[in-house]
C-alpha positions as semicolon CSV with decimal commas, in nm:
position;residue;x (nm);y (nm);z (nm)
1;X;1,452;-1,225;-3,128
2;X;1,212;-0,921;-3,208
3;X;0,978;-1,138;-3,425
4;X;0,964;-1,408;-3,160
5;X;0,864;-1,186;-2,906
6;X;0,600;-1,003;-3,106
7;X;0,437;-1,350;-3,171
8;X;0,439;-1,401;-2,784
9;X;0,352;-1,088;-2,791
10;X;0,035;-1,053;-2,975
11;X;-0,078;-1,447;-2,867
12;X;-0,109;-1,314;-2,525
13;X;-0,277;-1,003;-2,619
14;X;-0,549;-1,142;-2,870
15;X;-0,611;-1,402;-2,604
16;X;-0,757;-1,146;-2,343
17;X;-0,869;-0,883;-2,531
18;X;-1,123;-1,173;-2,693
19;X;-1,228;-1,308;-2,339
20;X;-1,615;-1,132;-2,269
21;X;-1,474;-1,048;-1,943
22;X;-1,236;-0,787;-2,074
23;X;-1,499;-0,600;-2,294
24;X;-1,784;-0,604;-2,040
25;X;-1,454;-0,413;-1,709
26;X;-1,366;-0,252;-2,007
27;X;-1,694;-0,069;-2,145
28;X;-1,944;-0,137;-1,890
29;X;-1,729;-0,073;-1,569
30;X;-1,684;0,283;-1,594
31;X;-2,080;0,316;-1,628
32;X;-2,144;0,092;-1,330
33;X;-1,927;0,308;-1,100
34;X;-2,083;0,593;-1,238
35;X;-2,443;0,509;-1,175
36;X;-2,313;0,348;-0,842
37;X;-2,181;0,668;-0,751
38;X;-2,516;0,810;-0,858
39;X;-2,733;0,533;-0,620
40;X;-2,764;0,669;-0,279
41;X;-2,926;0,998;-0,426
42;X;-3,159;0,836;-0,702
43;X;-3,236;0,573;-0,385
44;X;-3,340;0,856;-0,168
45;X;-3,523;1,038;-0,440
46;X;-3,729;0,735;-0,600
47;X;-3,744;0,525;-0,271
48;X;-3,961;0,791;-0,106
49;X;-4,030;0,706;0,323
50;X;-4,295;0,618;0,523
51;X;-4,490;0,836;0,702
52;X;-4,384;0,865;1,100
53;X;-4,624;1,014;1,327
54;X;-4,471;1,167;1,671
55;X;-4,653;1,169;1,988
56;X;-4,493;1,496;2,165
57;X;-4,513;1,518;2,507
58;X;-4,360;1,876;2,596
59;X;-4,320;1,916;2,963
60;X;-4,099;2,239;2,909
61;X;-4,285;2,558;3,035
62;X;-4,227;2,756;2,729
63;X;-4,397;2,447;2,517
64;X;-4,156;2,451;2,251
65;X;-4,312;2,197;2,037
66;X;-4,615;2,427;1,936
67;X;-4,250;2,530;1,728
68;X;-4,163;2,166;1,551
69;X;-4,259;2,178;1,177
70;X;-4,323;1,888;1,030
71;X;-4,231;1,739;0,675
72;X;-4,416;1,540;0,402
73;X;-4,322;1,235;0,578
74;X;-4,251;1,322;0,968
75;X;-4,566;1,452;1,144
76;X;-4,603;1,609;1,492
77;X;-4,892;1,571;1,714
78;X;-4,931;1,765;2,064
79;X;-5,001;1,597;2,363
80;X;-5,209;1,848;2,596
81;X;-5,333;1,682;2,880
82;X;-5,170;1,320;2,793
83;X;-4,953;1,255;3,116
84;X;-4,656;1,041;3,009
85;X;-4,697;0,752;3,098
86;X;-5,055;0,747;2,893
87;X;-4,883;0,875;2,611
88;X;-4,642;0,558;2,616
89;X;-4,921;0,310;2,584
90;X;-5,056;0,469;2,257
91;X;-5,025;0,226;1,989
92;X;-5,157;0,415;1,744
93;X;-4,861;0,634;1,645
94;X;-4,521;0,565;1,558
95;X;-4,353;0,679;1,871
96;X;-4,339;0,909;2,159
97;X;-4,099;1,225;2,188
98;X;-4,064;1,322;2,549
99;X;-3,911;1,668;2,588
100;X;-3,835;1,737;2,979
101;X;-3,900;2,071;3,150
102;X;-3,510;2,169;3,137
103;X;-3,429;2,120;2,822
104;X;-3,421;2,495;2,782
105;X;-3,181;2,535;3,054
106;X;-2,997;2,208;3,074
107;X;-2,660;2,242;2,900
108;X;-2,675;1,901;2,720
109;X;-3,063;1,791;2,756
110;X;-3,174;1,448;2,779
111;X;-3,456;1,391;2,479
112;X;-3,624;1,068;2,451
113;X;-3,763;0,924;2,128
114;X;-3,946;0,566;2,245
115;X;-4,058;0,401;1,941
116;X;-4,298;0,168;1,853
117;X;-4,067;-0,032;1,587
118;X;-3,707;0,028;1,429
119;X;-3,607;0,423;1,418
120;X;-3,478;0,569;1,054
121;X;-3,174;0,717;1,078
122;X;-3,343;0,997;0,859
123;X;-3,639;1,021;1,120
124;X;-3,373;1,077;1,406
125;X;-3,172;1,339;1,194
126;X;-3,464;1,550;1,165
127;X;-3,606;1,544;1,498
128;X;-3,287;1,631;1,605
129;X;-3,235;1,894;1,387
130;X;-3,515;2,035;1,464
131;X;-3,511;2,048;1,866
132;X;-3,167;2,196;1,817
133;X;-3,260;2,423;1,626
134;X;-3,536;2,573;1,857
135;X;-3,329;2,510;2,181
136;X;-3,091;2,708;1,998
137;X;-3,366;2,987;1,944
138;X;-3,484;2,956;2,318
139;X;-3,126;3,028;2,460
140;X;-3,065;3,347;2,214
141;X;-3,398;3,477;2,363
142;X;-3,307;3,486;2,755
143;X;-3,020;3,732;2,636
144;X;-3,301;3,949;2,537
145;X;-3,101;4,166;2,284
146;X;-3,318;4,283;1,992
147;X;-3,243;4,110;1,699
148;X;-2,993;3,892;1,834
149;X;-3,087;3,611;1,616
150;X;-3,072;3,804;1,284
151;X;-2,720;3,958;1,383
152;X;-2,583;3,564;1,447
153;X;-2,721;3,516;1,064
154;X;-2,585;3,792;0,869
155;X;-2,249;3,738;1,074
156;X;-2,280;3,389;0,916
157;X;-2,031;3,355;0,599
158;X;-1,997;3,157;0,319
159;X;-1,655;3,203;0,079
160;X;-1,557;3,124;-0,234
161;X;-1,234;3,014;-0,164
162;X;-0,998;2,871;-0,447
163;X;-0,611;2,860;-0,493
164;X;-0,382;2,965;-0,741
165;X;-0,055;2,840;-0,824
166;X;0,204;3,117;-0,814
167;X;0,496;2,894;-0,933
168;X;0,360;2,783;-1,280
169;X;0,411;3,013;-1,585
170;X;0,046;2,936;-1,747
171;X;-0,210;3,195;-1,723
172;X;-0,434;3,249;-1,381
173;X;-0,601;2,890;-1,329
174;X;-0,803;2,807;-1,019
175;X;-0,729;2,462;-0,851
176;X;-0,936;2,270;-0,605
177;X;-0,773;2,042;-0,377
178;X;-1,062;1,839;-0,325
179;X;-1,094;1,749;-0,667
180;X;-0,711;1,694;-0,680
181;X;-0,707;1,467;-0,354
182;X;-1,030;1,242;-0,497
183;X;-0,844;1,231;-0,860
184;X;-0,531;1,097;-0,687
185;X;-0,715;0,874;-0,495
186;X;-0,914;0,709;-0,760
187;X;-0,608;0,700;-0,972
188;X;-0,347;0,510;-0,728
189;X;-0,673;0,298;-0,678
190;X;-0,685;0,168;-1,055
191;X;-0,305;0,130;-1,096
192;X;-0,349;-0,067;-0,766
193;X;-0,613;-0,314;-0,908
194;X;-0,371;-0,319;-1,248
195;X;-0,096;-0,380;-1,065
196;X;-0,223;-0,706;-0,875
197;X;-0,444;-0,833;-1,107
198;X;-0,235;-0,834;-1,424
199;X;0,046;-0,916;-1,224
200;X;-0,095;-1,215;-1,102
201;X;-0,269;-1,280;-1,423
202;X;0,098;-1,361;-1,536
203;X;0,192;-1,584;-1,255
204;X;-0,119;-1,793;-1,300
205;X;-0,059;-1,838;-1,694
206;X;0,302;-1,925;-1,638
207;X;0,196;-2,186;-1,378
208;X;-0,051;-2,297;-1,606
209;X;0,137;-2,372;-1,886
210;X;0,427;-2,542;-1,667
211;X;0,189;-2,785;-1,510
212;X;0,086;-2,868;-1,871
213;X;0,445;-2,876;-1,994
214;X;0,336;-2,601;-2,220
215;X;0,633;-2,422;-2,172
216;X;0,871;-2,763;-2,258
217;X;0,764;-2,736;-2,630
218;X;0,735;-2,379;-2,661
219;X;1,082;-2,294;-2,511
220;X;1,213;-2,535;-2,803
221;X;1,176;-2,251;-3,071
222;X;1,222;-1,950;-2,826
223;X;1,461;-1,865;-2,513
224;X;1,279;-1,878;-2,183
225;X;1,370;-1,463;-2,137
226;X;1,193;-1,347;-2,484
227;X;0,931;-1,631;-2,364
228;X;0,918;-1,427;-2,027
229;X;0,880;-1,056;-2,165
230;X;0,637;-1,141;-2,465
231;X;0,388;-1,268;-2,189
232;X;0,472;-0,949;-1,990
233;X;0,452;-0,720;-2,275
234;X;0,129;-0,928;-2,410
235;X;-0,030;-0,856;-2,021
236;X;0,076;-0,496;-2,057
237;X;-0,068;-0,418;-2,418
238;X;-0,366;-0,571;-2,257
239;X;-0,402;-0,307;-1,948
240;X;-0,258;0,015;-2,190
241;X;-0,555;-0,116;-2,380
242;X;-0,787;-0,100;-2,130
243;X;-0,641;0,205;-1,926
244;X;-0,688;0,434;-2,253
245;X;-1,033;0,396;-2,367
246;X;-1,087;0,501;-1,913
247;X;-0,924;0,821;-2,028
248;X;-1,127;0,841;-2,296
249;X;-1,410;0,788;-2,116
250;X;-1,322;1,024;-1,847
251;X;-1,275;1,320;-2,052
252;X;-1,616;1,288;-2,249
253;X;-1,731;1,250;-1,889
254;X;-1,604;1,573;-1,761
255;X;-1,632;1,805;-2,080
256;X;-1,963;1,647;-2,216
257;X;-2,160;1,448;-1,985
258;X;-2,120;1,687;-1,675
259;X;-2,161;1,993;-1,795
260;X;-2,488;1,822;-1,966
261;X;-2,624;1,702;-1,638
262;X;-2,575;1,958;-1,392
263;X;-2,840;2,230;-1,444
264;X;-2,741;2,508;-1,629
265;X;-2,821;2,760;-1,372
266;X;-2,557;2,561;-1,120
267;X;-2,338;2,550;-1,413
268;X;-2,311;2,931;-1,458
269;X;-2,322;2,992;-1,069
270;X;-1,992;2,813;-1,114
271;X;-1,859;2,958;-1,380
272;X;-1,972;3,319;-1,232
273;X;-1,757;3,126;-0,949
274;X;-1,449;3,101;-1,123
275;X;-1,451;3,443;-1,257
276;X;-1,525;3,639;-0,966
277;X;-1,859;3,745;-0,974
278;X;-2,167;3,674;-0,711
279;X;-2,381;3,366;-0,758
280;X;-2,768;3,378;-0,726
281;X;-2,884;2,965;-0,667
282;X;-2,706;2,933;-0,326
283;X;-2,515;2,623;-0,408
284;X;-2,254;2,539;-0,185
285;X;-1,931;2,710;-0,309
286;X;-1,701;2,426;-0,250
287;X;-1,946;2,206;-0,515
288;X;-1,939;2,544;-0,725
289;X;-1,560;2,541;-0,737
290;X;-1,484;2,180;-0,789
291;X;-1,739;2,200;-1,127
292;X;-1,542;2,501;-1,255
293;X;-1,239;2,299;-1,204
294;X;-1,348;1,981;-1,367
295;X;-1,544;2,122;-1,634
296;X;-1,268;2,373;-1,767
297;X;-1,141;2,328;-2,090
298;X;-0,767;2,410;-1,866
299;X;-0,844;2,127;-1,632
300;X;-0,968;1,889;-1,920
301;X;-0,593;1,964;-2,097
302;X;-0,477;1,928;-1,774
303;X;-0,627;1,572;-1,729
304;X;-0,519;1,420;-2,068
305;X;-0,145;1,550;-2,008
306;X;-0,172;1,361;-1,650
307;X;-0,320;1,107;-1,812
308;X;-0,020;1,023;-2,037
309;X;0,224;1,074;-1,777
310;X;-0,043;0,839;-1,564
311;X;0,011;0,564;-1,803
312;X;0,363;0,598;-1,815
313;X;0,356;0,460;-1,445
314;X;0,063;0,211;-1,533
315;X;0,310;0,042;-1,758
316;X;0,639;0,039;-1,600
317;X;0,473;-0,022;-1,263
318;X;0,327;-0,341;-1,448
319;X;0,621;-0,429;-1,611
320;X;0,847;-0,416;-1,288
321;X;0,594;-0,605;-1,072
322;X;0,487;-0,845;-1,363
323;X;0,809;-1,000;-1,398
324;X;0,867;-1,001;-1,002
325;X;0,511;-1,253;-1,069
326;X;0,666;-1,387;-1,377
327;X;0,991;-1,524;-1,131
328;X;0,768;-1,611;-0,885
329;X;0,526;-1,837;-1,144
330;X;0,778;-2,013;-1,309
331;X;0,932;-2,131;-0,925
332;X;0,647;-2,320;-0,832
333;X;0,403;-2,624;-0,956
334;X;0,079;-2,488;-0,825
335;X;-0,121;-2,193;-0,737
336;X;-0,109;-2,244;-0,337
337;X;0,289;-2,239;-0,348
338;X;0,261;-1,922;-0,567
339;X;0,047;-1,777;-0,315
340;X;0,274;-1,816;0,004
341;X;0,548;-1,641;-0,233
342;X;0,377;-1,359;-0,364
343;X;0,299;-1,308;-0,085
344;X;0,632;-1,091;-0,084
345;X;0,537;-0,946;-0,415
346;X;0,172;-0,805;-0,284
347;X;0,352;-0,648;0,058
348;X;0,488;-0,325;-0,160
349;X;0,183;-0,314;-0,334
350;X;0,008;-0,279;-0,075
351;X;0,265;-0,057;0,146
352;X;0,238;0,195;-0,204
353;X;-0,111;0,226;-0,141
354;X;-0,082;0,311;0,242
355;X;0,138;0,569;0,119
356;X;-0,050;0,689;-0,129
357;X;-0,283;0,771;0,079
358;X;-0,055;0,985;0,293
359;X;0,061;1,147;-0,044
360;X;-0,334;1,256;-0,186
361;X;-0,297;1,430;0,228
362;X;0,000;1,586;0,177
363;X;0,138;1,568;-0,156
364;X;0,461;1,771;-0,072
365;X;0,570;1,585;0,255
366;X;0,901;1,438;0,280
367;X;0,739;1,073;0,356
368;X;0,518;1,143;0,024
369;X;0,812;1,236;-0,161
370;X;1,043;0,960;-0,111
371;X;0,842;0,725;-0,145
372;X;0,699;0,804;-0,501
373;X;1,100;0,825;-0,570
374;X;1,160;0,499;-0,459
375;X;1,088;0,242;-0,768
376;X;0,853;-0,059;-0,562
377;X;0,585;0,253;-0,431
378;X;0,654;0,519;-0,665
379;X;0,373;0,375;-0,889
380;X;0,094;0,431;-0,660
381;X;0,227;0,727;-0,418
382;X;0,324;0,979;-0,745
383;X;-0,017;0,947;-0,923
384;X;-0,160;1,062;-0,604
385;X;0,086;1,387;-0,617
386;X;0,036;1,448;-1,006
387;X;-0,279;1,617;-0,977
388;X;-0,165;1,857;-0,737
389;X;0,069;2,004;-1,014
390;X;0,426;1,894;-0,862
391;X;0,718;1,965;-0,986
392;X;0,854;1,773;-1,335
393;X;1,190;1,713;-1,194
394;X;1,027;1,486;-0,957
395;X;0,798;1,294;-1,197
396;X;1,093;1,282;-1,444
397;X;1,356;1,162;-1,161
398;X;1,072;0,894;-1,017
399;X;1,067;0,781;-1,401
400;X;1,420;0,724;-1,481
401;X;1,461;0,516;-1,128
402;X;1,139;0,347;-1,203
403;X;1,271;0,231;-1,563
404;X;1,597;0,140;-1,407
405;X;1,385;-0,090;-1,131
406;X;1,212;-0,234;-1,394
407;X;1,528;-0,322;-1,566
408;X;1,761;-0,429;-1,292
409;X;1,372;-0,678;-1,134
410;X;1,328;-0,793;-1,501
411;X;1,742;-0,882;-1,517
412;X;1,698;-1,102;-1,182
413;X;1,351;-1,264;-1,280
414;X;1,461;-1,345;-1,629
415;X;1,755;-1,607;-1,439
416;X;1,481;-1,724;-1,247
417;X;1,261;-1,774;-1,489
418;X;1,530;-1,951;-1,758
419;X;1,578;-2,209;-1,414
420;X;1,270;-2,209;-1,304
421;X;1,048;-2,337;-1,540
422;X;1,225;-2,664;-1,594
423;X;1,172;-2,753;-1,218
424;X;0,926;-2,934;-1,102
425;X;0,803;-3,123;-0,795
426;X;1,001;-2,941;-0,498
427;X;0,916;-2,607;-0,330
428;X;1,188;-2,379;-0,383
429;X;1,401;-2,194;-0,103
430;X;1,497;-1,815;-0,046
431;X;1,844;-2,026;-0,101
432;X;1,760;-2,222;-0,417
433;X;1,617;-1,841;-0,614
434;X;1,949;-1,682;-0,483
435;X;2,146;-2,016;-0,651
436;X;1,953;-1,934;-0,968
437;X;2,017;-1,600;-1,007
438;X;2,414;-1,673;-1,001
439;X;2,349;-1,937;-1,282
440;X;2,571;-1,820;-1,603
């Protein structure tokens, strides 16, 4: 039985891992989401703007724009003597800004921008930025208090805040939550896309091979349940495969590639961070703290032990869903029938993933534990609470009733599957499955 399933076994597995497909998600993936994730700043660095002159017509009787600064690419001009509605029909600028007399003492002014084309988002930031900021000013100043505006700033704080798990016996670590929640996320994501597109890659190869009678000849030499696992098992050496060089990749990421990129006076501001002392290049603290987190040799052991543990739920999550697939393929004669019933198969999916979601929020809530306790979400919703160092009773109780899951699906799909396969040319019933399953 062993030997027949290890042919299955490694068939299905040298059959995908040779496809181009698989090498180029495999190796080049991980560096397209990286330099995706890099895109929007290298756009707005290399991309540059054009320039945008502004027509200001300042009707306020302080004239507050003799105030607005411009920028490489924004430019002010003043307006003296330009009534309004001249200073609408100028063509030769980019737009007008009309500021009215009361927007000193109006609560919530109204400030016009008419342009002559399509407005940047960008453009409209700055402006605005800008006339709040000076409003701002303006207001302080009727208080007439000395200084007023300096106080406001030095009362202005910025903390290093970071936690620190009490209830773990390892020495003083700092955590970040962010970097937990996004590491959750991103995690319950990829077992997500496993999940459905392994699964499925199952179904479709059983209904492949049953519409080309395949599965007649081959179920000659081999039962239909060691047929049914080997292609499981095959699928799942496939995505282990595939899932471990990630973790690889993630950890060169984070101890090599990180700490190489980020400059190294940003990288001691944060490690300054993590030990207590001041900073000097003003970076924002959060940032600060979530590089000490990710680049520390604690967080990188961290990350491979969740990464094992992580896999664990890659593979049984596969393994229970993959044969719910593997029952569902070997029911039907075409891919359209398969669709209408796994249909049933993708709702937990994507129910796990909705919950997930709710877990990464709150990784200690009762809804967030239950349902990574509960074997058809636990998958997704309990890779979202790893990171956020919960307790190993729960991962290890979420495991056992995730194994037994696995076995008590793969039990009922393997009498489907035995039945199944040998039918042909009718749509089964709810009915017709239930009849299969009592077959001895």
């Amino acid at each position: 039985m062993a030997n027949n399933i290890g042919i299955i076994i490694e068939r299905e597995y040298m059959q995908r891992v040779r496809k181009k497909s698989f090498i180029f998600t495999t190796l080049l993936l991980p560096v397209v989401m990286l330099l995706f994730s890099l895109l929007p700043a290298l756009i707005m660095i290399f991309a540059g703007s054009d320039e945008t002159n502004v027509l200001v017509v300042d009707e306020t009787p302080q004239r507050i724009s003799a105030q607005l600064e411009g920028s490489d690419d924004l430019h002010f001009i003043p307006s003296e003597g330009i009534s309004r509605d001249s200073a609408m029909r100028r063509q030769d600028v980019s737009g007008v800004l009309i500021i009215p007399a009361n927007a000193t003492t109006s609560k919530s002014p109204q400030i016009r921008y008419y342009s002559n084309g399509p407005v940047s988002i960008v453009t409209e930031g700055e402006m605005r930025g800008r006339l709040n900021d000076i409003l701002s000013a303006e207001r302080l100043n009727n208080y007439d208090i000395p200084g007023l505006q300096q106080i406001i700033d030095d009362s202005k704080v910025d903390i290093a805040f970071s936690a620190v798990r009490l209830d773990k016996d390892e020495p003083e670590e700092a955590t970040s939550s962010m970097v937990s929640y996004m590491l959750g996320l991103g995690l319950s994501f990829i077992l997500y896309m496993f999940v459905l597109i392994y699964g499925q890659m199952v179904m479709n190869s059983i209904i492949e091979e049953k519409s080309n009678r395949v599965l007649e000849v081959v179920v000659s030499s081999i039962r239909p349940t060691q047929l049914m696992l080997g292609k499981i098992l095959g699928v799942a050496a496939v995505a282990l495969t595939q899932i471990v060089i990630w973790c690889v990749v993630a950890v060169v990421i984070s101890s090599v590639v990180i700490p190489a990129v980020i400059p190294a006076d940003i990288m001691a501001d944060a490690q300054a961070l993590k030990a207590g002392a001041p900073t000097t290049t003003g970076t924002d603290a959060d940032l600060l703290n979530m590089l000490s987190v990710v680049t520390s040799a604690g967080a990188i052991g961290s990350m491979i032990v969740n990464m094992l543990i992580i896999t664990a739920y890659l593979l049984l999550g596969f393994l229970l869903y993959a044969s719910i697939f593997a029952a569902i393929g070997s029911a039907v004669d075409n891919l359209q029938d398969a669709s209408n019933l796994s249909s049933w198969a993708v709702m937990p999916i994507v129910l796990g993933i909705m919950f997930a979601l709710l877990a990464a929020s709150n990784p200690t809530g009762t809804v967030s534990f239950w349902t990574s306790i509960i074997p058809l979400t636990s998958p997704m919703v309990m890779v979202a609470r790893i990171p956020f160092g919960i307790p190993s009773w729960e991962i290890w109780l979420s495991l056992v009733l995730l194994v037994a899951g696995f076995l008590g699906i793969a039990w009922v799909a393997g009498k489907i599957y035995r039945v199944g396969i040998f039918m042909y040319g009718k749509k089964p019933s709810v009915k017709d499955l239930v009849k299969w399953m009592r077959y001895k």
